[in-house]
C-alpha positions in Angstrom: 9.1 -13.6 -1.0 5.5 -12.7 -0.5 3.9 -9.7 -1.2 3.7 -8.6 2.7 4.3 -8.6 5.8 8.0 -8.8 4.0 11.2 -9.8 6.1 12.8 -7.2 8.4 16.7 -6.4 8.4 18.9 -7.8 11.3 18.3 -4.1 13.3 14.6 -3.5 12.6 14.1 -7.0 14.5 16.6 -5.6 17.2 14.6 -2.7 17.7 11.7 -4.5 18.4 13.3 -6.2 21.1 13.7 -2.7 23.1 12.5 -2.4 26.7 8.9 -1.4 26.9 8.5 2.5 28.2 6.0 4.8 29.3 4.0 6.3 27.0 4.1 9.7 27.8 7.7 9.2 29.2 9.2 12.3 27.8 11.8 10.6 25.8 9.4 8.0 24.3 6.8 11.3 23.0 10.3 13.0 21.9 10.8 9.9 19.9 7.3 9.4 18.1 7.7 12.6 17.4 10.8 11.9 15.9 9.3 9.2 14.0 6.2 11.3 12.4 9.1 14.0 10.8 11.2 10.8 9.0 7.8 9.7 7.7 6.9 13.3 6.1 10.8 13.0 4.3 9.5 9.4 3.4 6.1 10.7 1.8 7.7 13.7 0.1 5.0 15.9 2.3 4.8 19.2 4.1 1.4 17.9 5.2 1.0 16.5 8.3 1.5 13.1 8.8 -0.6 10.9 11.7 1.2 7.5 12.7 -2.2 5.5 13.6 -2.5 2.5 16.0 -3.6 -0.5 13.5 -3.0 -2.2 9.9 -3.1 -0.3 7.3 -7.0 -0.6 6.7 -7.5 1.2 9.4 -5.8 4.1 7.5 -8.0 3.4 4.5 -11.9 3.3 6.3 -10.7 6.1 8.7 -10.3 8.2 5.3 -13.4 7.3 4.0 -15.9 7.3 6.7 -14.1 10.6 8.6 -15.2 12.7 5.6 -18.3 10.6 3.3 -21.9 11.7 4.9 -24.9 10.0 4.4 -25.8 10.4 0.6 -22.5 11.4 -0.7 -21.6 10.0 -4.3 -18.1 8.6 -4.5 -15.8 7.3 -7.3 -14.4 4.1 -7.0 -11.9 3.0 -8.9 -11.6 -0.8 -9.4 -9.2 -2.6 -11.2 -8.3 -5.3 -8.1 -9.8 -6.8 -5.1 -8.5 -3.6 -2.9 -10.1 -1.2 -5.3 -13.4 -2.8 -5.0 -13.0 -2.8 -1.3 -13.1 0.9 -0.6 -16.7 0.7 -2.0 -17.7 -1.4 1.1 -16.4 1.7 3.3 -18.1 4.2 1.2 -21.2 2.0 1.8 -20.3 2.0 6.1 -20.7 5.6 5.8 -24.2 5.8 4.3 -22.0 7.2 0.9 -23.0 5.8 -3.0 -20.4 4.2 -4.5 -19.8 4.8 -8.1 -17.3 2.6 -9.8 -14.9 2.8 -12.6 -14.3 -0.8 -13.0 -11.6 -2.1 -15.4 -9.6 -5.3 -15.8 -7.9 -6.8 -13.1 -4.8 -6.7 -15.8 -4.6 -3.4 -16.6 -4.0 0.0 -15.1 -6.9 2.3 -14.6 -6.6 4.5 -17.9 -6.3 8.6 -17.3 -8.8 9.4 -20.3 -11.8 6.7 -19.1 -11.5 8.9 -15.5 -12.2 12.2 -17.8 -15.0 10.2 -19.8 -16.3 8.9 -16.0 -16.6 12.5 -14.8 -18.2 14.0 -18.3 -21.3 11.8 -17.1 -20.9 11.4 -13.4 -21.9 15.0 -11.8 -21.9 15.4 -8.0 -18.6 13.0 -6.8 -17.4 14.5 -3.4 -14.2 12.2 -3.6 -12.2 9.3 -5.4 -10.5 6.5 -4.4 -8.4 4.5 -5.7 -5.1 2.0 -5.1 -1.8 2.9 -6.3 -0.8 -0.7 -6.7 -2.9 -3.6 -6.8 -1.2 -6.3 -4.8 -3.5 -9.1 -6.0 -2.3 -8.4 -9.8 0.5 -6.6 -9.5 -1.0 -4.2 -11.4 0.4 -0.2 -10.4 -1.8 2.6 -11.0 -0.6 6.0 -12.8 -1.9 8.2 -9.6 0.3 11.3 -10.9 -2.4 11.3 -13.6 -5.4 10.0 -12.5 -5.1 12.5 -8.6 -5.0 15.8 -10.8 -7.6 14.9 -12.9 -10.0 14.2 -10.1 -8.8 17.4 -8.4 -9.2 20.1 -11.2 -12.9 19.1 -11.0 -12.7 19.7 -6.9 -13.0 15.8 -6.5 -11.4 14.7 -2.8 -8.8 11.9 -3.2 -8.3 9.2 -1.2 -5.1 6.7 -2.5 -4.0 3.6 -0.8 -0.2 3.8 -1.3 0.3 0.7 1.4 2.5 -1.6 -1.1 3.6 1.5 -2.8 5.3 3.8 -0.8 9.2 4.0 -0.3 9.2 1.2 -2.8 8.0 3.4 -6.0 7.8 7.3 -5.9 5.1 8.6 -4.0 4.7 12.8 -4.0 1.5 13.6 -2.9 1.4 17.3 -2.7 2.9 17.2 -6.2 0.0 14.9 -7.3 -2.7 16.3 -5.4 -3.4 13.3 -3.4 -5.4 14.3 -0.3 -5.5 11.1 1.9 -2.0 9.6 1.3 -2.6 6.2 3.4 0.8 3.9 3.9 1.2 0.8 6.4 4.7 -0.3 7.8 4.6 -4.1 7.0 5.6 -3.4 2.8 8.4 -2.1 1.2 8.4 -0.1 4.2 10.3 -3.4 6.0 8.7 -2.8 9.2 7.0 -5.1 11.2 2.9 -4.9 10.8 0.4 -3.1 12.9 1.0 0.9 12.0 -0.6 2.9 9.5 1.1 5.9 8.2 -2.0 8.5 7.0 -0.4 11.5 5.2 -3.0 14.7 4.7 -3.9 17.6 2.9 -5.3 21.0 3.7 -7.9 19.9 2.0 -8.2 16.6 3.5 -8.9 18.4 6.8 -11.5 20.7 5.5 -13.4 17.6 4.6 -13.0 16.4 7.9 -13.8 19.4 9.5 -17.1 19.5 7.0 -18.6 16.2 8.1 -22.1 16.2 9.3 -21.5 14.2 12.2 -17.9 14.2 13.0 -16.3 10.9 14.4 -15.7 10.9 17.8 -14.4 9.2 21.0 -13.3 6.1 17.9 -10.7 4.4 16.7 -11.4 5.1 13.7 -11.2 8.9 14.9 -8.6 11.1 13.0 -10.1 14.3 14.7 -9.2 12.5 18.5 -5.8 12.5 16.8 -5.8 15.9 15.4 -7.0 17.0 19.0 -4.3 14.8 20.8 -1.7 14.6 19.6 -0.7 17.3 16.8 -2.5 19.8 19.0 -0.8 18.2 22.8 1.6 15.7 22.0 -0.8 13.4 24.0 -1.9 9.4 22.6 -6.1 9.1 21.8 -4.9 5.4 23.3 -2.0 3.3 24.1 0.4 3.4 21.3 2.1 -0.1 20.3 5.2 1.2 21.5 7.5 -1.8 19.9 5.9 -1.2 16.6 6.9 2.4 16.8 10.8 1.2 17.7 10.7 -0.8 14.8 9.0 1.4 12.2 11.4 4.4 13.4 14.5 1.9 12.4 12.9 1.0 9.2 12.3 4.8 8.3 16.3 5.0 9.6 17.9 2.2 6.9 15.3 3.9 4.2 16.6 7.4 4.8 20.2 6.2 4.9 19.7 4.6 1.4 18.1 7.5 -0.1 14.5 7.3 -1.5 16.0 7.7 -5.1 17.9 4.6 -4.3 15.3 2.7 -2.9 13.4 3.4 -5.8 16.1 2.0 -8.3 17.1 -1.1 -6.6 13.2 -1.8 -6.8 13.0 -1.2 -10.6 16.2 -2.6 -11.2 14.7 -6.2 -9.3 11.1 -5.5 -10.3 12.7 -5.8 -14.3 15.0 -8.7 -13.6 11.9 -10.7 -11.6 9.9 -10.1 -14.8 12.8 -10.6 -17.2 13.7 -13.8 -15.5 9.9 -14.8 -15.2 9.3 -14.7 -19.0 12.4 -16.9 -19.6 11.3 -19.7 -17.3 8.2 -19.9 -19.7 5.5 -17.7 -17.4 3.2 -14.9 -19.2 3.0 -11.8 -17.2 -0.2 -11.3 -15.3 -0.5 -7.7 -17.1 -1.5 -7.3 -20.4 1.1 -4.3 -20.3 3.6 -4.4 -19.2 4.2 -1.1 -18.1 1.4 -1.5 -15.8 3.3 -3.5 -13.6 4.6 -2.7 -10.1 8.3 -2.7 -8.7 7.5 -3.7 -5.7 5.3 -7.2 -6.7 5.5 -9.7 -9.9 2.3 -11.5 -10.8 3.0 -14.1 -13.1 -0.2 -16.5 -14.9 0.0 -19.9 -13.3 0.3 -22.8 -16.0 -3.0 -24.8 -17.1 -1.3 -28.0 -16.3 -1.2 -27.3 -12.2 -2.5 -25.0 -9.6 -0.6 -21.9 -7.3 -1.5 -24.3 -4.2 0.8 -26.7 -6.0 3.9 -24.3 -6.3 4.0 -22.8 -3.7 3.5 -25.7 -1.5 6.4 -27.0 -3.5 8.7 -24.4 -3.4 8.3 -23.5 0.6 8.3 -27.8 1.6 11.7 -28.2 -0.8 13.0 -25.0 -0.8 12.1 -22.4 1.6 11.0 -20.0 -0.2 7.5 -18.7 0.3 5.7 -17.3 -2.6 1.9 -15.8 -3.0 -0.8 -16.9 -5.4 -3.8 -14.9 -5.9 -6.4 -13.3 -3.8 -10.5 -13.2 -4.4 -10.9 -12.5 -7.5 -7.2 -13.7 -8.5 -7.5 -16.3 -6.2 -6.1 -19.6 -8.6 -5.1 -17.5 -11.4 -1.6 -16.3 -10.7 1.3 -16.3 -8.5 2.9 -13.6 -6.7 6.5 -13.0 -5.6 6.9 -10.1 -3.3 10.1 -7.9 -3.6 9.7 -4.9 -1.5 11.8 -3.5 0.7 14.8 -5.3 2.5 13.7 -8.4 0.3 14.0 -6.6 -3.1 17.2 -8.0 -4.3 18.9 -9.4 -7.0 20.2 -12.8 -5.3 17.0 -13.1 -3.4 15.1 -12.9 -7.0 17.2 -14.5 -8.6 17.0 -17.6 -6.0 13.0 -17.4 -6.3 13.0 -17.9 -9.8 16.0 -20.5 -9.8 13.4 -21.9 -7.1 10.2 -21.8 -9.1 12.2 -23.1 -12.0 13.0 -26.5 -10.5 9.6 -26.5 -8.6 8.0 -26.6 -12.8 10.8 -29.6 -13.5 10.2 -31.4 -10.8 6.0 -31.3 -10.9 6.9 -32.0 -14.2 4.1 -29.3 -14.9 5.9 -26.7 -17.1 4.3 -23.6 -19.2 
């Protein structure tokens, strides 16, 4: 019950089993191409979708340093560790970061963007996470993207514990760089980035100074491959692909507007049943909080090393504590995708419950 790489269903697992084939065996390009259309139903899009070779970071950095050039000012919104971390690409690319930092326990507010770009003049492009794993913390993108875009800002979201888990529309939202990863609610296995992108995501790319070329990082070489020739820049991880097109499969079968209930419906009882063990929400609002993960203050009296530890050596269950800056501070308990469900909640908390008896270190 962590907050990713989350459990796979029974047929995902199965389908990563499948025979290894020839890349450019008719039937296997047929099939990633296959795969590419379910993801554009999955993202809402009519943009075109690339299914890249790597984790979803590579999504992320290939966004950033495929359109910043040397000297370019972009906004960085910070409220989390991943936030603070699109800064580092901006600085890869010769770009200057500018940040909009807020509390690791509260959403990125709509009006302090509009106050940030009263004073900041010049921002090629914005980046920012939709939700903020480390805190649990989900940002109001439908807000913050048109904001940045009536002022001809480029946006750049990380949607990678996000998508298919809470609704995601980016060319309602005006979200140019829509990056996802397969390991989250997703329920694929990791090692594929899903990179959704707009018309004017490619115009960027098309307007960089020196284009990236002949790299992994490299969405032109994709561009030029493969939507242009159905051809591979590389080898794709053809078992990743099985298993990410089985994955899109039981999503689609559910319905996105299903998937997106169960994980409100589990997200409120995980917080519900949180608060009535005796834990404080991480978020100082609560309606800054994200269906997909539950971050929960950990009590003075003991440590997140000491739960979990607990709970995974007696019970099984594997829970997260924090990361960097969160790192001590809180726990986390994952439920996205095939692991977002009532009983498997519901177990967690019973879980964590005992685990506070049993320390004999509760809230």
């Amino acid at each position: 019950m962590t907050p990713g790489p989350v459990e796979v269903s029974p047929r995902v697992l199965s389908a990563l089993s499948r025979p290894q084939v020839y890349h450019y065996y008719q039937g296997f390009v047929d099939f990633f191409q296959e795969t590419t259309e379910k993801l554009q139903r999955i993202f809402q899009t009519k943009n075109d979708v690339l299914l890249l070779q790597g984790e979803g970071v590579l999504g992320l950095e290939a966004a950033v340093v495929n359109t910043v050039n040397p000297g370019d000012k972009i906004l960085v919104l910070d409220n989390g560790p991943f936030g603070k971390w699109f800064g580092l690409y901006v600085e890869n690319a010769g770009g200057k970061p500018v940040y909009l930092t807020g509390p690791n326990n509260e959403a990125i507010s709509p009006t302090k963007l509009k106050e940030k770009l009263d004073t900041e003049k010049d921002i090629k492009a914005m980046t920012v996470v939709h939700c903020e794993t480390p805190a649990g913390i989900l940002n109001p993108i439908r807000e913050l993207c048109p904001i940045a875009k009536k002022n001809g800002i480029l946006t750049i979201v990380d949607t990678v514990a996000s998508l298919a888990g809470v609704d995601v529309k980016p060319d309602r939202w005006g979200i140019d760089f829509c990056c996802g990863a397969s390991q989250k609610a997703l329920s694929s296995s990791p090692g594929l980035t899903m990179l959704a992108i707009s018309k004017d995501g490619w115009e960027a790319i098309d307007h960089k100074k020196i284009p990236i070329k002949n790299s992994y990082l490299s969405i032109p070489d994709y561009r030029d491959t493969w939507l242009k020739n159905k051809r591979f820049p590389f080898t794709p991880m053809v078992s990743e692909v099985y298993a990410l097109n089985e994955a899109a499969d039981e999503l689609l079968e559910e319905g996105l507007e299903n998937s997106f209930r169960r994980h409100q419906r589990v997200g409120d009882a995980c917080r519900d049943g949180a608060e009535k063990i005796g834990f404080k929400l991480w978020a100082k609002h609560r309606e800054d909080t994200s269906n997909t993960v539950t971050a929960i203050q950990v009590p003075s009296s003991t440590t997140d090393t000491e739960i979990v530890n607990h709970m995974v050596e007696k019970y099984g269950i594997l829970i997260g504590g924090g990361y960097k800056e969160t790192k001590g501070e809180l726990l986390r308990i994952g439920h996205m995708g095939y692991q977002a469900t009532l009983t498997n909640v519901l177990t967690t908390l019973t879980a964590l419950d005992a685990t506070l008896t049993e320390l004999k270190k509760r809230p």
